[in-house]
C-alpha positions as a Markdown table, in Angstrom:
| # | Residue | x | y | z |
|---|---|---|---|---|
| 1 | Unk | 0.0 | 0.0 | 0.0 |
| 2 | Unk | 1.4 | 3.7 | -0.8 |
| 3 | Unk | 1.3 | 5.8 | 1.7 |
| 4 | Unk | 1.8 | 9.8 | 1.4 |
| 5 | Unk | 5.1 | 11.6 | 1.2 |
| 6 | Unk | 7.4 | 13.1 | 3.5 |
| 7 | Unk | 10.0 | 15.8 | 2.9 |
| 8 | Unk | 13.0 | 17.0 | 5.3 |
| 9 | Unk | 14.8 | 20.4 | 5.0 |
| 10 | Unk | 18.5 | 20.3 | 4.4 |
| 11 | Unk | 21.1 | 23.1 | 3.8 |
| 12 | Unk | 24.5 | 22.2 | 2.1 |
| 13 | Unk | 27.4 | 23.3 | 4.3 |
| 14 | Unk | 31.0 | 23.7 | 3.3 |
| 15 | Unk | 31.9 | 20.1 | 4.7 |
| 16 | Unk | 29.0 | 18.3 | 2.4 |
| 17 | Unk | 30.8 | 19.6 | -1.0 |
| 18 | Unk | 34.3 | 18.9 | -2.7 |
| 19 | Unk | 37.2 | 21.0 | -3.7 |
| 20 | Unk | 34.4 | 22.7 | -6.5 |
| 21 | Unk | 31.7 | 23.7 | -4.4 |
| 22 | Unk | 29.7 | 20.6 | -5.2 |
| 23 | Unk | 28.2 | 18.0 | -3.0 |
| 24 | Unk | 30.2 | 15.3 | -2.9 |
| 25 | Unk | 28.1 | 12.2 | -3.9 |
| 26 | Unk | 28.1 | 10.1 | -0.9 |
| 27 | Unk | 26.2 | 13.1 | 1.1 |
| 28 | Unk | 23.3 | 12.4 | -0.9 |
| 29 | Unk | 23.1 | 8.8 | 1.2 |
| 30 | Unk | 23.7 | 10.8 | 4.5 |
| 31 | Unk | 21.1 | 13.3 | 3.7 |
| 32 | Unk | 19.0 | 10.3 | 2.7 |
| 33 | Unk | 19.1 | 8.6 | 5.8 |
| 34 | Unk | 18.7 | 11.7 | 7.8 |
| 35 | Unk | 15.8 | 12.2 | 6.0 |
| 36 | Unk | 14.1 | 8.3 | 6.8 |
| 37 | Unk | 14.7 | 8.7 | 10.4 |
| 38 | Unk | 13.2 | 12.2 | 10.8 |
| 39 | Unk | 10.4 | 10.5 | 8.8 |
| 40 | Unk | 10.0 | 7.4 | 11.5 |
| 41 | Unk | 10.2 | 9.9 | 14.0 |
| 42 | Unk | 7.1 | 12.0 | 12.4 |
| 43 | Unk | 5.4 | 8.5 | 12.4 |
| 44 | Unk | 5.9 | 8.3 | 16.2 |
| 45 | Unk | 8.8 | 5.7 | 16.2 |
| 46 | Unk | 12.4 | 7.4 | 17.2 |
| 47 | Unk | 14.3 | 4.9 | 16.7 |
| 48 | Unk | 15.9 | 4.2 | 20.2 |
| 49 | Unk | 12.0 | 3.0 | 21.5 |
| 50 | Unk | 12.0 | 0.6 | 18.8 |
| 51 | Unk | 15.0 | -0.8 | 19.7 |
| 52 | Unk | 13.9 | -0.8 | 23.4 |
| 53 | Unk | 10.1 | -1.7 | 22.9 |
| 54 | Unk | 10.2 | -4.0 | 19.8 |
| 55 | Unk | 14.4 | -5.5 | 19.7 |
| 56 | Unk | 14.1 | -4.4 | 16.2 |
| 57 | Unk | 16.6 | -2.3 | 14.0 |
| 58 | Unk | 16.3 | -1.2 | 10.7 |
| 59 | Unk | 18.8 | -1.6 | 8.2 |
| 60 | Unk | 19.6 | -0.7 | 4.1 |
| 61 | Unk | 19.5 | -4.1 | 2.1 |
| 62 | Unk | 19.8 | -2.0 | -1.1 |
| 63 | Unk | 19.8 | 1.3 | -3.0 |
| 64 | Unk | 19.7 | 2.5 | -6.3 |
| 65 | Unk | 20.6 | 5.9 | -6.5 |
| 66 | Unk | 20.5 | 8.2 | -10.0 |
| 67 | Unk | 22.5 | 11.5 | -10.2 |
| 68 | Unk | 20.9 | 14.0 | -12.4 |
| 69 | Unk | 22.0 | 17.4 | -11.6 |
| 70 | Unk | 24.6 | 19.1 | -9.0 |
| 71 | Unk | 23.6 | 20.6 | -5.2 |
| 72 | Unk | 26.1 | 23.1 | -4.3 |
| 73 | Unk | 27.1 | 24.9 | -1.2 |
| 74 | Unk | 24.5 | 26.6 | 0.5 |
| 75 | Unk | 21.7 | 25.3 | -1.6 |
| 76 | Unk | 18.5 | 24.7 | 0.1 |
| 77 | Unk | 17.5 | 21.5 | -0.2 |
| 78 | Unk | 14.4 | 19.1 | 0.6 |
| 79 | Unk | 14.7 | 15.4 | 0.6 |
| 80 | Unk | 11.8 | 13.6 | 0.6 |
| 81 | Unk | 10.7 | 9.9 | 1.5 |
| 82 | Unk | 7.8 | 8.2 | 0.4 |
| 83 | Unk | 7.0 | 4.6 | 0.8 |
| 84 | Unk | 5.7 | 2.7 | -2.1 |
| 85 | Unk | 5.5 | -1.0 | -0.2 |
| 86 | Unk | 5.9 | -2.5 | 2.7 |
| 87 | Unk | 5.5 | -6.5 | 3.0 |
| 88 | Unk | 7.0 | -8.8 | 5.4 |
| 89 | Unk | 10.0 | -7.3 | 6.6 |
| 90 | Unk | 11.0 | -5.5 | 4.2 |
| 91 | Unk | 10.2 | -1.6 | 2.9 |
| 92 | Unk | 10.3 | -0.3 | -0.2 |
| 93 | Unk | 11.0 | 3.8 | -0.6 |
| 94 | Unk | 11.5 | 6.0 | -2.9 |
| 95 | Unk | 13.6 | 9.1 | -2.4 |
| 96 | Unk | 14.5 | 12.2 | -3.6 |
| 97 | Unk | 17.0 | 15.3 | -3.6 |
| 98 | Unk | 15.3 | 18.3 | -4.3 |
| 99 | Unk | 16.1 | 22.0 | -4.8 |
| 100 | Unk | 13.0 | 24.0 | -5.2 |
| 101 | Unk | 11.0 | 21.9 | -8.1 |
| 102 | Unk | 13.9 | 20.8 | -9.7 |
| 103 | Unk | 15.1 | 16.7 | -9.1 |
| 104 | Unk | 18.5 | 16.9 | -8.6 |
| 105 | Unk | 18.8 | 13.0 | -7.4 |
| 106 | Unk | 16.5 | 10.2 | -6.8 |
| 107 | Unk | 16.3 | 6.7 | -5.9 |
| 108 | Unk | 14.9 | 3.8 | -4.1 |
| 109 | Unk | 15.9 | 2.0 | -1.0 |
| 110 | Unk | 15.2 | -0.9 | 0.3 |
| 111 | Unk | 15.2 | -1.1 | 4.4 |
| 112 | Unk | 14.8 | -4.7 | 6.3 |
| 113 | Unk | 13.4 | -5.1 | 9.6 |
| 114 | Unk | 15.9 | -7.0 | 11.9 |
| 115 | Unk | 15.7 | -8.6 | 15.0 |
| 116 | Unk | 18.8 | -7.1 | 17.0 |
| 117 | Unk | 20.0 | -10.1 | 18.8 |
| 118 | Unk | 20.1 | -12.5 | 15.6 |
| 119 | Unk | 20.5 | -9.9 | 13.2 |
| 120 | Unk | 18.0 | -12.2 | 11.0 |
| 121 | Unk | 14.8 | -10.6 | 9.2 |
| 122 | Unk | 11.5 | -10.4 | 10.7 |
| 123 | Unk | 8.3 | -9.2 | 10.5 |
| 124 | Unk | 7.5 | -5.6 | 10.9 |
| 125 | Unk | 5.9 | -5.0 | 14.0 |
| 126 | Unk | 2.1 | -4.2 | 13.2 |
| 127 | Unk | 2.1 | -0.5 | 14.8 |
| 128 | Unk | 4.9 | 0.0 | 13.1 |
| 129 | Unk | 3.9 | -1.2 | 9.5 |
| 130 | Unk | 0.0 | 0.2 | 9.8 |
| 131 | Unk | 1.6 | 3.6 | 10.9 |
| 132 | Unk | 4.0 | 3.9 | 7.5 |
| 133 | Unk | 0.9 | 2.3 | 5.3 |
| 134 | Unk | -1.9 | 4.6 | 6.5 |
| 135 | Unk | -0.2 | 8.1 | 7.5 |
| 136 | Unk | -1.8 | 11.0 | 5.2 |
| 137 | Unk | 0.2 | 14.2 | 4.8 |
C-alpha cells in the first residue's frame, strides 16, 4: 500500500561539498538517511524505543541511487521519502533530492526489519507497518 510523502529540510554546508563547491556524492546517502529517520520519528517511532520496545533495527539491504543534476554549497535542499511497499519485513521507498521543483537525485531504498540479537529478518511490527501504510500528509 502507498502511503503519502514526507520531505525533510536540508542546507549544504562547506563540509558536504568537494574541492568545486559541489556536494560530494556520498552526502546524498547521508542526507538520505537523515531524512528516513526524521520520517519514523514524524510517524511516532524514534528509533531508540523501537530498539527498546520492539528488539528491532532497521537496516539498508539495497539502494539504487540516480544523479541527475549538482547541489552546491549553500543550496536549500528538501529530501523527501515516500514509501511505495511494505510487506514482510522488508520496505520499499522511494527518495528524492530536491532544490525547489527541480530533481536533482533520486532513488529507491530498500530497508529490512531485523531482530537485533540474531541480526535475522522479521516481520514488521504491526504499529509500526500500519503507521507507515496509513499516515496521510
Amino acid at each position: 500500500m502507498k502511503a503519502a510523502g514526507f520531505a525533510w529540510p536540508v542546507r549544504v554546508y562547506y563540509e558536504d561539498t568537494d574541492a568545486g563547491g559541489v556536494v560530494y556524492y556520498a552526502n546524498y546517502l547521508k542526507f538520505m538517511e537523515r531524512a528516513r529517520t526524521e520520517w519514523l520519528r514524524a510517524l511516532g517511532f524514534e528509533q531508540t524505543a523501537v530498539l527498546r520496545d520492539y528488539g528491532i533495527k532497521f537496516a539498508v539491504r539495497a539502494i539504487a541511487l540516480d544523479y541527475l543534476r549538482p547541489a552546491w554549497f549553500d543550496d536549500q535542499l528538501a529530501i523527501t521519502v515516500e514509501p511505495m511497499e511494505v510487506s514482510g519485513s522488508l520496505i520499499d521507498i522511494a527518495q528524492a533530492v530536491m532544490r525547489d521543483a527541480e530533481t536533482l537525485a533520486r532513488g529507491t531504498v530498500k530497508i529490512v526489519c531485523l531482530n537485533t540479537r540474531s541480526f535475522k529478518p522479521v516481520r514488521i511490527p504491526p504499529p509500526i507497518s500500519a503507521r507507515i501504510t496509513t499516515r496521510t500528509a
